[in-house]
C-alpha positions as a Python dict, from the first residue, in 0.01 Angstrom:
ca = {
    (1, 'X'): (0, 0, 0),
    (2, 'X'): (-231, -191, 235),
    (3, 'X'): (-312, -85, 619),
    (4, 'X'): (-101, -361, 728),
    (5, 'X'): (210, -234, 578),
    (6, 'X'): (118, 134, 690),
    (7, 'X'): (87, 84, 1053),
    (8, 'X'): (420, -140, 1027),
    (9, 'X'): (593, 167, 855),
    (10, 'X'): (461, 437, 1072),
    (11, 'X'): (566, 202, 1401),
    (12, 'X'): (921, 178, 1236),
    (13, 'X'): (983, 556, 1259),
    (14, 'X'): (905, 593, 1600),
    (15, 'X'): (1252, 591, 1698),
    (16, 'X'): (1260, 817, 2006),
    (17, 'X'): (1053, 1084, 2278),
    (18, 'X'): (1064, 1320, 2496),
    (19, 'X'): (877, 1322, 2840),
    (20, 'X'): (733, 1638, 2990),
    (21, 'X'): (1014, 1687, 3208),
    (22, 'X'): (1237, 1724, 2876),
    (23, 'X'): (1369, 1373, 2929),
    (24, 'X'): (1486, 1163, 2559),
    (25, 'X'): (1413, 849, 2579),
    (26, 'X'): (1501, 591, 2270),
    (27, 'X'): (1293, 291, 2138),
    (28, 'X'): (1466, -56, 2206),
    (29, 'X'): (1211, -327, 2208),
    (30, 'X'): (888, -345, 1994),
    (31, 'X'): (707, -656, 1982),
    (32, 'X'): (524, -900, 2186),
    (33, 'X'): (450, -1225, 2406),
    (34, 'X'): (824, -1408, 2482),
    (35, 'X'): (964, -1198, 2260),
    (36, 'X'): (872, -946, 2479),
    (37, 'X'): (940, -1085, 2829),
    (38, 'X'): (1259, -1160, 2725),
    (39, 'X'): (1405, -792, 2575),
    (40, 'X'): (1218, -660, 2889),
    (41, 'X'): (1494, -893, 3091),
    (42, 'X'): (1747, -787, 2902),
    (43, 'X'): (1691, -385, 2893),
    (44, 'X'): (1649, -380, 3281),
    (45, 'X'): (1998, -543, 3321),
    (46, 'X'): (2111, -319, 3074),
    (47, 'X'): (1934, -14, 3217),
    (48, 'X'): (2077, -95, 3615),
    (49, 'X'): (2453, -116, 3417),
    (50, 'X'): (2380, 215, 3251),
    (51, 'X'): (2213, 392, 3575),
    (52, 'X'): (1916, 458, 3364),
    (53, 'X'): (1582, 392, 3345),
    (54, 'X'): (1322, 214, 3123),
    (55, 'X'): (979, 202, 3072),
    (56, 'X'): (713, 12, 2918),
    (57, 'X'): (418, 153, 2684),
    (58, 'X'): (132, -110, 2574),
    (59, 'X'): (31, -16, 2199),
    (60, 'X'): (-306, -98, 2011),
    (61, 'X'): (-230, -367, 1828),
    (62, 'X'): (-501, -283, 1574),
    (63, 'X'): (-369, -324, 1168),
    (64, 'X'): (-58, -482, 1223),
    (65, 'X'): (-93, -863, 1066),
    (66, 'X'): (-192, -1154, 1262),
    (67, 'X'): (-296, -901, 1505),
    (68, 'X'): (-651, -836, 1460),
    (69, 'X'): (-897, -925, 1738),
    (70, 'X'): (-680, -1199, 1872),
    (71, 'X'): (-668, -1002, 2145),
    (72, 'X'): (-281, -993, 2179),
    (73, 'X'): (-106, -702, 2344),
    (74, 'X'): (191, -519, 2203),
    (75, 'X'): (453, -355, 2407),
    (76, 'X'): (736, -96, 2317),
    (77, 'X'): (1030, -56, 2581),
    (78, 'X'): (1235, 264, 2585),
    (79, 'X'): (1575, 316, 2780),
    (80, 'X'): (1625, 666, 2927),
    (81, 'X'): (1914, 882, 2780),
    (82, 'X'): (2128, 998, 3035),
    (83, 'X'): (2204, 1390, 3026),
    (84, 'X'): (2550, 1473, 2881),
}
Protein backbone atom coordinates (compact mmCIF):
# COMPACT_ATOMS: atom_id res chain seq x y z
CA UNK A 1 0.00 0.00 0.00
CA UNK A 2 1.39 3.46 -0.80
CA UNK A 3 1.49 6.58 1.78
CA UNK A 4 -1.22 8.10 -0.11
CA UNK A 5 -3.67 5.43 0.52
CA UNK A 6 -2.45 5.15 4.27
CA UNK A 7 -3.04 8.60 5.40
CA UNK A 8 -6.55 8.40 3.44
CA UNK A 9 -7.33 5.17 5.53
CA UNK A 10 -6.11 6.32 8.84
CA UNK A 11 -8.23 9.86 8.22
CA UNK A 12 -11.31 7.56 7.46
CA UNK A 13 -11.35 6.05 10.98
CA UNK A 14 -11.30 9.08 12.76
CA UNK A 15 -14.85 9.02 13.35
CA UNK A 16 -15.25 10.75 16.72
CA UNK A 17 -13.43 12.59 20.20
CA UNK A 18 -13.64 13.49 23.29
CA UNK A 19 -12.60 16.99 24.72
CA UNK A 20 -11.04 17.39 28.14
CA UNK A 21 -14.15 18.34 29.67
CA UNK A 22 -15.50 14.69 28.66
CA UNK A 23 -17.44 16.23 25.80
CA UNK A 24 -18.09 13.55 22.37
CA UNK A 25 -17.93 15.20 19.59
CA UNK A 26 -18.51 13.33 15.97
CA UNK A 27 -16.71 13.97 12.59
CA UNK A 28 -19.08 15.51 9.86
CA UNK A 29 -17.07 17.33 7.31
CA UNK A 30 -13.51 16.40 6.05
CA UNK A 31 -12.25 18.06 3.11
CA UNK A 32 -11.34 21.32 1.73
CA UNK A 33 -11.64 24.77 -0.27
CA UNK A 34 -15.70 25.18 -1.40
CA UNK A 35 -16.22 22.00 -0.41
CA UNK A 36 -15.40 23.13 2.76
CA UNK A 37 -17.06 26.57 3.07
CA UNK A 38 -20.01 25.11 2.11
CA UNK A 39 -20.50 21.90 4.83
CA UNK A 40 -19.18 24.61 7.30
CA UNK A 41 -22.66 26.58 6.22
CA UNK A 42 -24.50 23.80 6.48
CA UNK A 43 -23.30 22.24 10.02
CA UNK A 44 -23.75 25.71 11.74
CA UNK A 45 -27.45 25.78 10.62
CA UNK A 46 -27.63 22.41 11.61
CA UNK A 47 -25.75 22.89 14.88
CA UNK A 48 -28.14 26.30 15.97
CA UNK A 49 -31.36 23.65 15.10
CA UNK A 50 -29.75 21.05 17.32
CA UNK A 51 -28.58 23.60 20.23
CA UNK A 52 -25.15 22.29 19.76
CA UNK A 53 -22.01 23.30 18.92
CA UNK A 54 -19.29 22.79 16.22
CA UNK A 55 -15.90 23.32 15.72
CA UNK A 56 -13.31 23.47 13.20
CA UNK A 57 -9.73 21.65 13.31
CA UNK A 58 -7.15 22.54 10.32
CA UNK A 59 -5.21 19.16 9.47
CA UNK A 60 -1.67 18.75 7.75
CA UNK A 61 -2.43 18.05 4.57
CA UNK A 62 0.88 16.23 4.09
CA UNK A 63 0.43 12.50 2.00
CA UNK A 64 -2.93 12.79 0.98
CA UNK A 65 -2.86 13.07 -3.14
CA UNK A 66 -2.81 16.24 -4.95
CA UNK A 67 -1.95 17.61 -1.66
CA UNK A 68 1.68 17.90 -1.45
CA UNK A 69 3.28 21.36 -1.16
CA UNK A 70 0.46 23.06 -2.93
CA UNK A 71 0.06 24.60 0.03
CA UNK A 72 -3.73 23.81 0.46
CA UNK A 73 -5.31 23.59 3.88
CA UNK A 74 -7.56 20.81 5.05
CA UNK A 75 -10.27 21.22 7.55
CA UNK A 76 -12.37 18.61 9.63
CA UNK A 77 -15.72 19.95 11.29
CA UNK A 78 -17.18 18.13 14.27
CA UNK A 79 -20.80 18.70 15.76
CA UNK A 80 -21.05 18.41 19.57
CA UNK A 81 -23.15 15.47 21.02
CA UNK A 82 -25.59 16.64 23.28
CA UNK A 83 -25.67 14.75 26.80
CA UNK A 84 -28.54 12.22 27.08
Amino acid sequence: MIENEDRIIQEEKIQEKIDEDGNKWRKVYFGYRVHFQNSLKECQELAKEMGTEIKVEEIDPAGFPCFNGKGEKMYRIWIKEKKK
